[in-house]
PDB file with one MODEL, atoms N, CA, C and O in Angstrom:
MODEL        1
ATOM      1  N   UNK A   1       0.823  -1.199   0.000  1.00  0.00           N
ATOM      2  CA  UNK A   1       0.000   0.000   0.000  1.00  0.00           C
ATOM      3  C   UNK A   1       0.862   1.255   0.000  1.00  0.00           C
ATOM      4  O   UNK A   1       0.711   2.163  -0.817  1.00  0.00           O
ATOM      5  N   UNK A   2       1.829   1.249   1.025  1.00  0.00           N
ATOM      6  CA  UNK A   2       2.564   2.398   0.475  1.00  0.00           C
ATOM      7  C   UNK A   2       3.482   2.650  -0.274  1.00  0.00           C
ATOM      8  O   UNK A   2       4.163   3.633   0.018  1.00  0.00           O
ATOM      9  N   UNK A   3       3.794   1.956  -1.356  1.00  0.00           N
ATOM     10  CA  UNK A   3       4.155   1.774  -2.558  1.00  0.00           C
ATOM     11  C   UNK A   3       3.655   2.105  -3.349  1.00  0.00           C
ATOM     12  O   UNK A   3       4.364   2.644  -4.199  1.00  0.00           O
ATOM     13  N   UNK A   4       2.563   2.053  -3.562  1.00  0.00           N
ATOM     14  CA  UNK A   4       1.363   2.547  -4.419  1.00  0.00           C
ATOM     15  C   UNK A   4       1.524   4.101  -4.283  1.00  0.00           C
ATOM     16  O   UNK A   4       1.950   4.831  -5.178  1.00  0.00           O
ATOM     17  N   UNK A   5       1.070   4.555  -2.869  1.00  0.00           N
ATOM     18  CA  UNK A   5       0.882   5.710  -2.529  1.00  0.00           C
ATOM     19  C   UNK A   5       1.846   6.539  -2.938  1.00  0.00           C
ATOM     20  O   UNK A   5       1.459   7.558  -3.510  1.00  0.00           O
ATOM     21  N   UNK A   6       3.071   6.374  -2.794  1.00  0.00           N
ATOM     22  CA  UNK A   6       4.559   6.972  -2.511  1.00  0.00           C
ATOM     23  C   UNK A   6       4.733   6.662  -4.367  1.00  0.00           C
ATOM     24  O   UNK A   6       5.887   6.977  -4.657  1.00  0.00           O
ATOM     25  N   UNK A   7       4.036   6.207  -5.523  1.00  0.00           N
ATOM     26  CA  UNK A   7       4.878   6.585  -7.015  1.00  0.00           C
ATOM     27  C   UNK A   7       3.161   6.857  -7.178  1.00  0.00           C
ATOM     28  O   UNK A   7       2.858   6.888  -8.371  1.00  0.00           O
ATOM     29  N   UNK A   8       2.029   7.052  -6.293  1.00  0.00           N
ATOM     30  CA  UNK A   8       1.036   8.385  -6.637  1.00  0.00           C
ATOM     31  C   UNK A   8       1.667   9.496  -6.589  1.00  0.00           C
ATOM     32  O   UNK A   8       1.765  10.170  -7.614  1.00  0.00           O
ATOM     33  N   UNK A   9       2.205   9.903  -5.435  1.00  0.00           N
ATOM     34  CA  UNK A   9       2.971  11.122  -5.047  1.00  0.00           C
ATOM     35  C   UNK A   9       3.924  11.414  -5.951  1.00  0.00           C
ATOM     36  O   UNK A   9       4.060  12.599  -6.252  1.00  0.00           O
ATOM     37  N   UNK A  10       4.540  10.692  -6.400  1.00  0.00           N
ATOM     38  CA  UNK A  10       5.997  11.028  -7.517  1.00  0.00           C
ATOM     39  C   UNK A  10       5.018  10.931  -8.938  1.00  0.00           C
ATOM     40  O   UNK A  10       5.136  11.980  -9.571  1.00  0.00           O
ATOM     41  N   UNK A  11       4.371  10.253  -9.402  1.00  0.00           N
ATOM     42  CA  UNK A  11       3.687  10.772 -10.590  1.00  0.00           C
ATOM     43  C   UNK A  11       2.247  12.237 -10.290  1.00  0.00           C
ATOM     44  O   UNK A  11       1.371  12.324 -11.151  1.00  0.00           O
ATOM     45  N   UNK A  12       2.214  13.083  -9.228  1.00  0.00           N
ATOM     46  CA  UNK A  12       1.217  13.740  -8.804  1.00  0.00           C
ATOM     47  C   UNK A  12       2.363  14.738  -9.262  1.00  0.00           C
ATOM     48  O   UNK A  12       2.112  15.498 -10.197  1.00  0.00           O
ATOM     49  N   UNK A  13       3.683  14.777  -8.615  1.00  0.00           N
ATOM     50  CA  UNK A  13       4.457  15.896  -8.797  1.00  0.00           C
ATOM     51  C   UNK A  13       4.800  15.854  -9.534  1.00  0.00           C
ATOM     52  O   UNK A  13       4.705  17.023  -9.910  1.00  0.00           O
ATOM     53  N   UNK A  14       5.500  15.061 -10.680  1.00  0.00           N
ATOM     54  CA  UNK A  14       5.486  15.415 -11.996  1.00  0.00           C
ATOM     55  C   UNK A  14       4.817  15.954 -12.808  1.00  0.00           C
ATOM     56  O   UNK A  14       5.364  16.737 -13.584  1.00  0.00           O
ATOM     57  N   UNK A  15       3.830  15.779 -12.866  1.00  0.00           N
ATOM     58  CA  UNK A  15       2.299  16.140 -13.303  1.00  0.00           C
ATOM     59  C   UNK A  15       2.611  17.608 -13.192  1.00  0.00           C
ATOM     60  O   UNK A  15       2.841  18.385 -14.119  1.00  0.00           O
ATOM     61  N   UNK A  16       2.584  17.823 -12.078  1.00  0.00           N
ATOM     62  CA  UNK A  16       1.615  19.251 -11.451  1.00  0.00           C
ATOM     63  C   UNK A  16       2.905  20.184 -12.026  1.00  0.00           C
ATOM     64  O   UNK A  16       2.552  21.287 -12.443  1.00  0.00           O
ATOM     65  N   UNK A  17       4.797  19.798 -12.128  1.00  0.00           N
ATOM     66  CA  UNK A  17       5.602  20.541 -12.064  1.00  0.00           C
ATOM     67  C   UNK A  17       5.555  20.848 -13.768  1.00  0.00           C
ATOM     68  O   UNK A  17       5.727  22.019 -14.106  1.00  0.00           O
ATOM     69  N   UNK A  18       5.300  19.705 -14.951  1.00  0.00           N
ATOM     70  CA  UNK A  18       4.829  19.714 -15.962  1.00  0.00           C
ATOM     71  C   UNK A  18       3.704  20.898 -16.435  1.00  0.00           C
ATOM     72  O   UNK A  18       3.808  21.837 -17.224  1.00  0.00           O
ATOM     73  N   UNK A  19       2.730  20.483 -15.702  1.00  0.00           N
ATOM     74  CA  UNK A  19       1.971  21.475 -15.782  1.00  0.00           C
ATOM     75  C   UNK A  19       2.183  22.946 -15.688  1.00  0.00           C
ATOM     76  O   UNK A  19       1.873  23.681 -16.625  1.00  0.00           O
ATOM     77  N   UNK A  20       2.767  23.450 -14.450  1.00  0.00           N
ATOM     78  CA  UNK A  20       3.509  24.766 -14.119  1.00  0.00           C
ATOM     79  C   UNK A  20       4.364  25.293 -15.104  1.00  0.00           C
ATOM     80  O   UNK A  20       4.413  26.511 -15.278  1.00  0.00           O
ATOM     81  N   UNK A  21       5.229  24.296 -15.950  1.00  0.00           N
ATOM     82  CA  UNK A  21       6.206  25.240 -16.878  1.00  0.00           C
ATOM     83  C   UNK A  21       5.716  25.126 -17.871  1.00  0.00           C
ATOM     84  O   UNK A  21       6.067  26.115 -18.515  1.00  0.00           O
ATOM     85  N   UNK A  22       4.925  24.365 -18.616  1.00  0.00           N
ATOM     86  CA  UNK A  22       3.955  24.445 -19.621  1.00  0.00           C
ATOM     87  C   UNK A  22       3.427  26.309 -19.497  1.00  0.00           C
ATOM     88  O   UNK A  22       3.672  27.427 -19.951  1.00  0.00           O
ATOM     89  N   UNK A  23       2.628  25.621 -18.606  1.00  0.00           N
ATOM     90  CA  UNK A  23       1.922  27.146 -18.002  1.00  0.00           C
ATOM     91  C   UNK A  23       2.500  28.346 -18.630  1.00  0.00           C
ATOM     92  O   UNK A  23       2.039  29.076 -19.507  1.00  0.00           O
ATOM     93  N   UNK A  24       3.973  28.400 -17.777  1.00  0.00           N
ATOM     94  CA  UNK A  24       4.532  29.660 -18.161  1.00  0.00           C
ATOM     95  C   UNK A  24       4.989  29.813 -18.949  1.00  0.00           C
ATOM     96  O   UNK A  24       5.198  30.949 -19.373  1.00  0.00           O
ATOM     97  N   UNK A  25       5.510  28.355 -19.749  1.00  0.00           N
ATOM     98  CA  UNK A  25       6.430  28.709 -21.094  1.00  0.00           C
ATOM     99  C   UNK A  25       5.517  29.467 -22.368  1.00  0.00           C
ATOM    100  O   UNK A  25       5.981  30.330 -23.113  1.00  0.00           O
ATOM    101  N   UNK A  26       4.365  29.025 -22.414  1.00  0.00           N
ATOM    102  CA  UNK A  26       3.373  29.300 -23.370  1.00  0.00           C
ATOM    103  C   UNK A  26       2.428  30.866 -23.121  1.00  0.00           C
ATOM    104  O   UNK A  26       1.766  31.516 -23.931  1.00  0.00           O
ATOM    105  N   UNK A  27       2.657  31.056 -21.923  1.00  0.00           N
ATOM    106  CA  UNK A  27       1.969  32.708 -21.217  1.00  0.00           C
ATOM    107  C   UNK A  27       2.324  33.688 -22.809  1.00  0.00           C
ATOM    108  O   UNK A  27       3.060  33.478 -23.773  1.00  0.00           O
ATOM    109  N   UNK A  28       1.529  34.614 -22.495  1.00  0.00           N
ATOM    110  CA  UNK A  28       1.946  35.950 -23.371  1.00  0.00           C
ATOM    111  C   UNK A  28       3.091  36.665 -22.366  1.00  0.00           C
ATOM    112  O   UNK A  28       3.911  37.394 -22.924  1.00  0.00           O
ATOM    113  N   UNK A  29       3.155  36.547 -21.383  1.00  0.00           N
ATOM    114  CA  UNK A  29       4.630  37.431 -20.945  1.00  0.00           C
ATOM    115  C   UNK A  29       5.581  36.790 -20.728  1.00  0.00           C
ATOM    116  O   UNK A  29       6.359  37.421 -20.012  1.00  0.00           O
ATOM    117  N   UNK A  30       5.992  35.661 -21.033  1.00  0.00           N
ATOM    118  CA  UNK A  30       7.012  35.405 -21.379  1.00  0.00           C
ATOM    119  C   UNK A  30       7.354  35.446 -22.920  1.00  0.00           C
ATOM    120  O   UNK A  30       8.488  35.467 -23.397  1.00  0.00           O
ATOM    121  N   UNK A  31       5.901  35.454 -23.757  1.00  0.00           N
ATOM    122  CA  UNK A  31       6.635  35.637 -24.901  1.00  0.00           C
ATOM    123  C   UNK A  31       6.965  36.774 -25.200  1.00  0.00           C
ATOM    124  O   UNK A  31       7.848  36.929 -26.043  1.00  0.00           O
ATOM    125  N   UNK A  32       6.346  37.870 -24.590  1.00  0.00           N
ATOM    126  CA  UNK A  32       6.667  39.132 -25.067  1.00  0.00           C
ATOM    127  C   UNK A  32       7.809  39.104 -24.589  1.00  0.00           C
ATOM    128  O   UNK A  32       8.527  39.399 -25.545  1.00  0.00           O
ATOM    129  N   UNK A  33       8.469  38.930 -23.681  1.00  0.00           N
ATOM    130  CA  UNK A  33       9.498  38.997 -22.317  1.00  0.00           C
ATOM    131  C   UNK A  33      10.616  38.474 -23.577  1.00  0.00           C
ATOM    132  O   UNK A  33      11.433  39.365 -23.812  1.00  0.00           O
ATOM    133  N   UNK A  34      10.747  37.655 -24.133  1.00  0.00           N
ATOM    134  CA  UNK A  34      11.550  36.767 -24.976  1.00  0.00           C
ATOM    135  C   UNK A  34      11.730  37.596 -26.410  1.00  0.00           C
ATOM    136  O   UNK A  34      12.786  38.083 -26.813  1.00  0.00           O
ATOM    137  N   UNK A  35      10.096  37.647 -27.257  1.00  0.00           N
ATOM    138  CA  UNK A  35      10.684  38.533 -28.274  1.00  0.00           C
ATOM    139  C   UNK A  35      11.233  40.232 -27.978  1.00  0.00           C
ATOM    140  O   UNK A  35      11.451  41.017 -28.901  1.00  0.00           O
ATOM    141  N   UNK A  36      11.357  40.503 -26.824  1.00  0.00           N
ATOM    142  CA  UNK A  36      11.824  41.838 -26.549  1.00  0.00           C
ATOM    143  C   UNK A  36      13.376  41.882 -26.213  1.00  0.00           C
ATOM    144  O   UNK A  36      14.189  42.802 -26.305  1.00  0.00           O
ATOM    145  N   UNK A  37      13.487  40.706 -25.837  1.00  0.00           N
ATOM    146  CA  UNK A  37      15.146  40.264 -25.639  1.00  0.00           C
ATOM    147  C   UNK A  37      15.716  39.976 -26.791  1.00  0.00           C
ATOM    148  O   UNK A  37      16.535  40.850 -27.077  1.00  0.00           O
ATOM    149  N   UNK A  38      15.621  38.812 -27.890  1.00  0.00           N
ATOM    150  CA  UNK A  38      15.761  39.258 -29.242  1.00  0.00           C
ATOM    151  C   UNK A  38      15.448  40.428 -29.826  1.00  0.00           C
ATOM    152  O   UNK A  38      16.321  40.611 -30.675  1.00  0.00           O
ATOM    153  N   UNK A  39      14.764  41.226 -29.838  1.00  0.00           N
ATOM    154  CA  UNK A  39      14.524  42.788 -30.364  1.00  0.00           C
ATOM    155  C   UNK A  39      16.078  43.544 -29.842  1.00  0.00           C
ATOM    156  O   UNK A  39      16.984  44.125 -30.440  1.00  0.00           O
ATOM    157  N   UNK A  40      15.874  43.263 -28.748  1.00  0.00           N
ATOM    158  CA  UNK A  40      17.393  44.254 -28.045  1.00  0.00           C
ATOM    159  C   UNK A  40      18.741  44.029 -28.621  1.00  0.00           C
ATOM    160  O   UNK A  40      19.675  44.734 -29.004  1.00  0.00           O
ATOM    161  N   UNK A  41      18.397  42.441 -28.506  1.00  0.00           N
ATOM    162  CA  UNK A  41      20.021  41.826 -29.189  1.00  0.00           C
ATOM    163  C   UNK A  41      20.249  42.205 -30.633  1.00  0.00           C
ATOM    164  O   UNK A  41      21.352  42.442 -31.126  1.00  0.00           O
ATOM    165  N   UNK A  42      19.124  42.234 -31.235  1.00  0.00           N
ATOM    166  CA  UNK A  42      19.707  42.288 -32.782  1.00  0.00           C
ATOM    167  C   UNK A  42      20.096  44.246 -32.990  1.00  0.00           C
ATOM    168  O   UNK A  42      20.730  44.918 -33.804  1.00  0.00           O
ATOM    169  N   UNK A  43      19.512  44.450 -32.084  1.00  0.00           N
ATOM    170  CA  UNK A  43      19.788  46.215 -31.758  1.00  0.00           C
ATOM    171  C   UNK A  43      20.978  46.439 -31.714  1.00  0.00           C
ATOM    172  O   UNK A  43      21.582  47.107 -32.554  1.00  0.00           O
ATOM    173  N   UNK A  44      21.531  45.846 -30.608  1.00  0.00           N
ATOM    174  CA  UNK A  44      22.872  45.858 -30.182  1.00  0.00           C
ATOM    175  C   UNK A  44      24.035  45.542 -30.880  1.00  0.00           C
ATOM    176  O   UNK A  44      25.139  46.078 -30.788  1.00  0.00           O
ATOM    177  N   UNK A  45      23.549  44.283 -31.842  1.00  0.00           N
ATOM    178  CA  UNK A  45      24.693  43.899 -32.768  1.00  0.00           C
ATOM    179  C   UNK A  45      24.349  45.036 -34.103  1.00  0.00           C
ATOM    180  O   UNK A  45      25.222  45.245 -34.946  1.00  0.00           O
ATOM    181  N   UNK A  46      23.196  45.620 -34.167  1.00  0.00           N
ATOM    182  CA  UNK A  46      23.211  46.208 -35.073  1.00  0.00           C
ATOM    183  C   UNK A  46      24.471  47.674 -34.848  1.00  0.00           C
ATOM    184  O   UNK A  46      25.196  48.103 -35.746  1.00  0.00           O
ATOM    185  N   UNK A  47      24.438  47.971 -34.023  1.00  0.00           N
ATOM    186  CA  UNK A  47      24.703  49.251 -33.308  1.00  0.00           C
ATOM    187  C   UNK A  47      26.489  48.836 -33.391  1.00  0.00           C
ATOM    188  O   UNK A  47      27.469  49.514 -33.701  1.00  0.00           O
ATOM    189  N   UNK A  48      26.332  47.453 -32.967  1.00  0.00           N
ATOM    190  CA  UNK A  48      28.222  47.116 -32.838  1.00  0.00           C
ATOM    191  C   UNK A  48      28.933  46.861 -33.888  1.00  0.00           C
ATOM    192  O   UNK A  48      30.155  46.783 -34.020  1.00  0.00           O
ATOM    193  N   UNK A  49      27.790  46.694 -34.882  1.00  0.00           N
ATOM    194  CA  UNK A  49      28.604  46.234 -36.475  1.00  0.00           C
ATOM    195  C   UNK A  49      28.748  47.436 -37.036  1.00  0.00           C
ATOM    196  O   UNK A  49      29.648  47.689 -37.837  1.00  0.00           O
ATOM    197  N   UNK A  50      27.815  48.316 -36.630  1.00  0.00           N
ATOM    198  CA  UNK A  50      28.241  50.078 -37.463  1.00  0.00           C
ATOM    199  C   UNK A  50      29.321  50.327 -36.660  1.00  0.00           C
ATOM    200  O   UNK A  50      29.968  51.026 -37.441  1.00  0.00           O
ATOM    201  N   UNK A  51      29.860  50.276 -35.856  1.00  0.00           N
ATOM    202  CA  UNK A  51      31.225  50.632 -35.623  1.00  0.00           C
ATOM    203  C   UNK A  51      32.245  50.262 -35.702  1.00  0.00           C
ATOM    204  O   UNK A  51      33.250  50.962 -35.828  1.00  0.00           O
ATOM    205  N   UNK A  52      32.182  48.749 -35.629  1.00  0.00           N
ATOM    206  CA  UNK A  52      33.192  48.153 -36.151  1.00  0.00           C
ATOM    207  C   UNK A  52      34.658  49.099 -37.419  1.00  0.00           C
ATOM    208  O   UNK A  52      34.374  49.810 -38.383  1.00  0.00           O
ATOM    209  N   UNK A  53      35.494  48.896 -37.138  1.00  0.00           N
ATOM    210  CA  UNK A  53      36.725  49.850 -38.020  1.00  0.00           C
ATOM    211  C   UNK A  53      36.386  48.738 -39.141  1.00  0.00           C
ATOM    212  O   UNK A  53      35.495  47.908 -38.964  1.00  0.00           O
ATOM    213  N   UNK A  54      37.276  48.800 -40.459  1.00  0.00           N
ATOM    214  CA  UNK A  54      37.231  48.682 -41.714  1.00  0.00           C
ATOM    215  C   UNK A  54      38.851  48.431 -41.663  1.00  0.00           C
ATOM    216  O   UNK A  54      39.445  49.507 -41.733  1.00  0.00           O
ATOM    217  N   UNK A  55      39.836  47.152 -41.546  1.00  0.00           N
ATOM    218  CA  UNK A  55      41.021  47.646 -41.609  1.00  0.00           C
ATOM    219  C   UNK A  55      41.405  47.600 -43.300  1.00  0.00           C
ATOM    220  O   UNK A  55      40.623  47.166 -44.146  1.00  0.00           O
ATOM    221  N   UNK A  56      42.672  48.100 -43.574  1.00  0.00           N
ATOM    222  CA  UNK A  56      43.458  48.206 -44.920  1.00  0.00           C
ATOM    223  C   UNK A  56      43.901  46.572 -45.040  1.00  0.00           C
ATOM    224  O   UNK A  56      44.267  45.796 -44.157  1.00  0.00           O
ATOM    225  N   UNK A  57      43.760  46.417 -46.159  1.00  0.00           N
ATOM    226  CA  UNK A  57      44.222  44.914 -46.321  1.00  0.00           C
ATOM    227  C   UNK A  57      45.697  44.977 -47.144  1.00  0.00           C
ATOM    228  O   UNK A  57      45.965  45.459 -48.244  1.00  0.00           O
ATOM    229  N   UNK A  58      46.561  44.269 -46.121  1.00  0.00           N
ATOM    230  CA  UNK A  58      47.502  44.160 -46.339  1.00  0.00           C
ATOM    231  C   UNK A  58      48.119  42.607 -46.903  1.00  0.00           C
ATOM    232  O   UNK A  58      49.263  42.205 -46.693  1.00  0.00           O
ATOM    233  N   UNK A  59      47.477  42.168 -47.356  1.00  0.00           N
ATOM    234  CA  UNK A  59      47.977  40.624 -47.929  1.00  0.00           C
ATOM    235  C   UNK A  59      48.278  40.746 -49.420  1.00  0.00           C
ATOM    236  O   UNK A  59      48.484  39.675 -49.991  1.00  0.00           O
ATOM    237  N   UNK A  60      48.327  41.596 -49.981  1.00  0.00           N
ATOM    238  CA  UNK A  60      48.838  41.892 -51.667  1.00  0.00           C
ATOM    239  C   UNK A  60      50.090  40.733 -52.108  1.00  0.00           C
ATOM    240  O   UNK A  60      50.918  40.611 -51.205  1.00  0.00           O
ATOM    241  N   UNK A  61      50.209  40.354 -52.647  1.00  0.00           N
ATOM    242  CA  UNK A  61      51.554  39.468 -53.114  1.00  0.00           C
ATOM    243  C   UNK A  61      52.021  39.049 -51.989  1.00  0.00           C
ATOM    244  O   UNK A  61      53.215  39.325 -52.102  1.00  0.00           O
ATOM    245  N   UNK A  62      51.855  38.457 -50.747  1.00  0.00           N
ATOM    246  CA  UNK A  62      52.283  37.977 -49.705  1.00  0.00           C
ATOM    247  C   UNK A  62      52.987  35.986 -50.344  1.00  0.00           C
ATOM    248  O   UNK A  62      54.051  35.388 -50.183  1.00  0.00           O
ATOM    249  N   UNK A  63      51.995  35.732 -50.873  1.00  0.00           N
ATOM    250  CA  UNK A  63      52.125  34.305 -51.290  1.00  0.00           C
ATOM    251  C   UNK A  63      53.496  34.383 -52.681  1.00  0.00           C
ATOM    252  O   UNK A  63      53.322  34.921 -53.774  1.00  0.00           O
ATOM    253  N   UNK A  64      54.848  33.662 -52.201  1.00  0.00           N
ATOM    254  CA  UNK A  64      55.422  33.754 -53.217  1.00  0.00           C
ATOM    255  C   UNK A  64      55.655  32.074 -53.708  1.00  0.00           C
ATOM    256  O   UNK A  64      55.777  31.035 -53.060  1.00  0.00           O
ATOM    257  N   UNK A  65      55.651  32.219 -54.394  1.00  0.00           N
ATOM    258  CA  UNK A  65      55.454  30.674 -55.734  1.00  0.00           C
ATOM    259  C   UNK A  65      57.091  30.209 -56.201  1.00  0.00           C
ATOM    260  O   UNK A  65      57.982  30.736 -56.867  1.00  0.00           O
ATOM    261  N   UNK A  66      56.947  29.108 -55.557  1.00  0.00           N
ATOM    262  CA  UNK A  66      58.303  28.363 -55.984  1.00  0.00           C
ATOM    263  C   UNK A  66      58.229  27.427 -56.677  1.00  0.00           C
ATOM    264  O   UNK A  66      57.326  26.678 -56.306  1.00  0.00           O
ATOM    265  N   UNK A  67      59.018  26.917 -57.965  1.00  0.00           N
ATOM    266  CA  UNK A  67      59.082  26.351 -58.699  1.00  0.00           C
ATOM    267  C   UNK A  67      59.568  24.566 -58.016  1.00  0.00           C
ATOM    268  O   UNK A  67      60.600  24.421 -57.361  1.00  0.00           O
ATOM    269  N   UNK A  68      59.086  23.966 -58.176  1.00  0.00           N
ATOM    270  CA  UNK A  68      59.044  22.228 -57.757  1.00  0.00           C
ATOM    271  C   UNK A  68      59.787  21.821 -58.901  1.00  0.00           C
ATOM    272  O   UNK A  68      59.276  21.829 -60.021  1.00  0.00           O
ATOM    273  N   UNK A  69      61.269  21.375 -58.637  1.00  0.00           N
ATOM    274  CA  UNK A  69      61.691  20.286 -59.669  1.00  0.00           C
ATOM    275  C   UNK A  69      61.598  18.652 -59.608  1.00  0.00           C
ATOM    276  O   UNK A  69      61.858  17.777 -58.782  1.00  0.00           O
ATOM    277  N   UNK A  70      61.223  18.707 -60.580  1.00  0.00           N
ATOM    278  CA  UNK A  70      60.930  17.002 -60.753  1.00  0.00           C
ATOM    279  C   UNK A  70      62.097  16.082 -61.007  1.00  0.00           C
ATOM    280  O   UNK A  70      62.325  15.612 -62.122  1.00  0.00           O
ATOM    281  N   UNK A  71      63.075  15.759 -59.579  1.00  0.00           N
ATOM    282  CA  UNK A  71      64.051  14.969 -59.397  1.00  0.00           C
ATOM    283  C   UNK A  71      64.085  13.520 -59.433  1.00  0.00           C
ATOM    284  O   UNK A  71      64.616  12.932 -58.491  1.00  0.00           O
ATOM    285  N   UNK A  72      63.616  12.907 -60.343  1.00  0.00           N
ATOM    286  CA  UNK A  72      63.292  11.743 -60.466  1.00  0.00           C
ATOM    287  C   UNK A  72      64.609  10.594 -60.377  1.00  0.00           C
ATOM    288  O   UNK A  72      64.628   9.476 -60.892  1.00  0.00           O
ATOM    289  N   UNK A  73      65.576  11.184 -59.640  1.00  0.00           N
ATOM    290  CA  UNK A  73      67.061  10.337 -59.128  1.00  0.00           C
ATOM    291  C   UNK A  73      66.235   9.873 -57.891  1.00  0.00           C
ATOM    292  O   UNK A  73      66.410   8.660 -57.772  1.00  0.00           O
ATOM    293  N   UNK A  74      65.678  10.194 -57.243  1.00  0.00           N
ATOM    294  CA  UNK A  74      65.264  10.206 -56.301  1.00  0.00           C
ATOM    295  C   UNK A  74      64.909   8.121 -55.786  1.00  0.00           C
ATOM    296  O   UNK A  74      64.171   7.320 -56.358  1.00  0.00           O
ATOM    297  N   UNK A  75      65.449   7.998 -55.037  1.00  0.00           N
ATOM    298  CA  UNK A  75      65.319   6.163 -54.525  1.00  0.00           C
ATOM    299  C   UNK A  75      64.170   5.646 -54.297  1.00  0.00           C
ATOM    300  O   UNK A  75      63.943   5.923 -53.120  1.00  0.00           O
ATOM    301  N   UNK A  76      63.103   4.923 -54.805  1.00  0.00           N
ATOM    302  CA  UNK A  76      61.814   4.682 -54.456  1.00  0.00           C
ATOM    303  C   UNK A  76      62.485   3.711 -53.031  1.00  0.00           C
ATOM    304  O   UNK A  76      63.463   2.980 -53.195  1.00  0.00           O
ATOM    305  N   UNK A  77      61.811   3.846 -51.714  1.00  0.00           N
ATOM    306  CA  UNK A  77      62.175   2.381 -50.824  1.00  0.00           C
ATOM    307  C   UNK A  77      60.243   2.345 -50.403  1.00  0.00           C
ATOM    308  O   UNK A  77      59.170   2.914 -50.200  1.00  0.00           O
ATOM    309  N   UNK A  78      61.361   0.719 -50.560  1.00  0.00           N
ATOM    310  CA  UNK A  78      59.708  -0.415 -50.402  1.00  0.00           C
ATOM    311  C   UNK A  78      59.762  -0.472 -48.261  1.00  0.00           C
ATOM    312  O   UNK A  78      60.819  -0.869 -47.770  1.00  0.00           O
ATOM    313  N   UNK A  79      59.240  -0.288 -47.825  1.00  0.00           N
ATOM    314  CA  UNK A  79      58.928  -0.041 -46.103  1.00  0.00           C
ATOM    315  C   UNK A  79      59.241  -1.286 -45.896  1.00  0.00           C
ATOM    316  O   UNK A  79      60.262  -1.256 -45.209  1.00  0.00           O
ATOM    317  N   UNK A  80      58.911  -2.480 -46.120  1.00  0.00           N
ATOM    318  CA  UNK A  80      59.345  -3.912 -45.986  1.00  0.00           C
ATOM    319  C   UNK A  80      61.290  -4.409 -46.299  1.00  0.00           C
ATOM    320  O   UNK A  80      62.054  -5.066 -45.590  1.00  0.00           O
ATOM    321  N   UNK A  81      61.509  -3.726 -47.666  1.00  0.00           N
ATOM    322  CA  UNK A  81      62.890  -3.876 -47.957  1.00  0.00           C
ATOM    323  C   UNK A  81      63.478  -3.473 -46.609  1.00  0.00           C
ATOM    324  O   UNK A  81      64.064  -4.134 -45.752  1.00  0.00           O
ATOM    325  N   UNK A  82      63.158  -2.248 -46.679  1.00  0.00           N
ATOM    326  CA  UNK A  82      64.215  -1.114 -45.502  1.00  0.00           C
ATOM    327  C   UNK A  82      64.239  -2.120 -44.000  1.00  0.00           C
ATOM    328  O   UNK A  82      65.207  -2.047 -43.244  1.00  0.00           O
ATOM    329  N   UNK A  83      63.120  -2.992 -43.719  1.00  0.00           N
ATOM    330  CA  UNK A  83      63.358  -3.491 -42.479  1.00  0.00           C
ATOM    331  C   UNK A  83      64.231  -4.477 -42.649  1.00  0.00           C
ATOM    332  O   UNK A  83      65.094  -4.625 -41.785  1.00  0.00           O
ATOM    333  N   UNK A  84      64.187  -5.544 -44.035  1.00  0.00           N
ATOM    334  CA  UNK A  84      64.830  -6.658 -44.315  1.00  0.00           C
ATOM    335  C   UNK A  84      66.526  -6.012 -44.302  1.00  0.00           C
ATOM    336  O   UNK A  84      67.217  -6.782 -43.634  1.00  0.00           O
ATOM    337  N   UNK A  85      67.198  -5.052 -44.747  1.00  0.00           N
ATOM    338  CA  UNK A  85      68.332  -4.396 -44.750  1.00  0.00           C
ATOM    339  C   UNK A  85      68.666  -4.063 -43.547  1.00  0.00           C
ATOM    340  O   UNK A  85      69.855  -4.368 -43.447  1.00  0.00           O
ATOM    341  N   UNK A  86      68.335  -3.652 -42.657  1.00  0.00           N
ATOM    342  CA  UNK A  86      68.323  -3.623 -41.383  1.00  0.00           C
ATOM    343  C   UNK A  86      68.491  -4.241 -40.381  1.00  0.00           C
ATOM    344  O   UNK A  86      68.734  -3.709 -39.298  1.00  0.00           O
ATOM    345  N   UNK A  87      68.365  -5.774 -40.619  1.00  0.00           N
ATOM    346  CA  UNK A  87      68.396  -6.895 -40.011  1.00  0.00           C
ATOM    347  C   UNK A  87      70.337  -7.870 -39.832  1.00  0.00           C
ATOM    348  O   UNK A  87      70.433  -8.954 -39.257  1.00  0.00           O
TER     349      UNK A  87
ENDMDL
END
């Protein structure tokens, strides 16, 4: 019996705490409360991006280009050989 009683009580308070933020999440003042906080923010970034500086771009010819020769002296090694030589 009080087993029963005691997961009435734990499914009563779930219920009821469910219920409560339902409640408020869905109210008109929290939504106003919410779209007025987004209203502000996009204000704010609006306000912070007009000031933002503009810098000079300085990366003009920064990248210089080197020519790759194709040294084909070059030793192919097989990863297996190199251990057998090694031995």
């Amino acid at each position: 019996m009080l087993k029963e009683l005691k997961y009435l009580i734990f499914i009563t308070v779930i219920l009821i705490f469910l219920f409560i933020t339902s409640k408020y999440y869905f109210s008109d003042t929290n939504r106003k409360n919410s779209y007025r906080s987004l209203n502000s923010i996009e204000n704010k970034l609006e306000i912070f991006v007009n000031q933002l500086p503009i810098l000079k771009n300085d990366t003009k010819d920064i990248i210089e280009y080197v020519e790759q020769t194709n040294n084909k002296k070059k030793k192919k090694y097989n990863f297996w050989k190199l251990l057998e030589k090694n031995e």
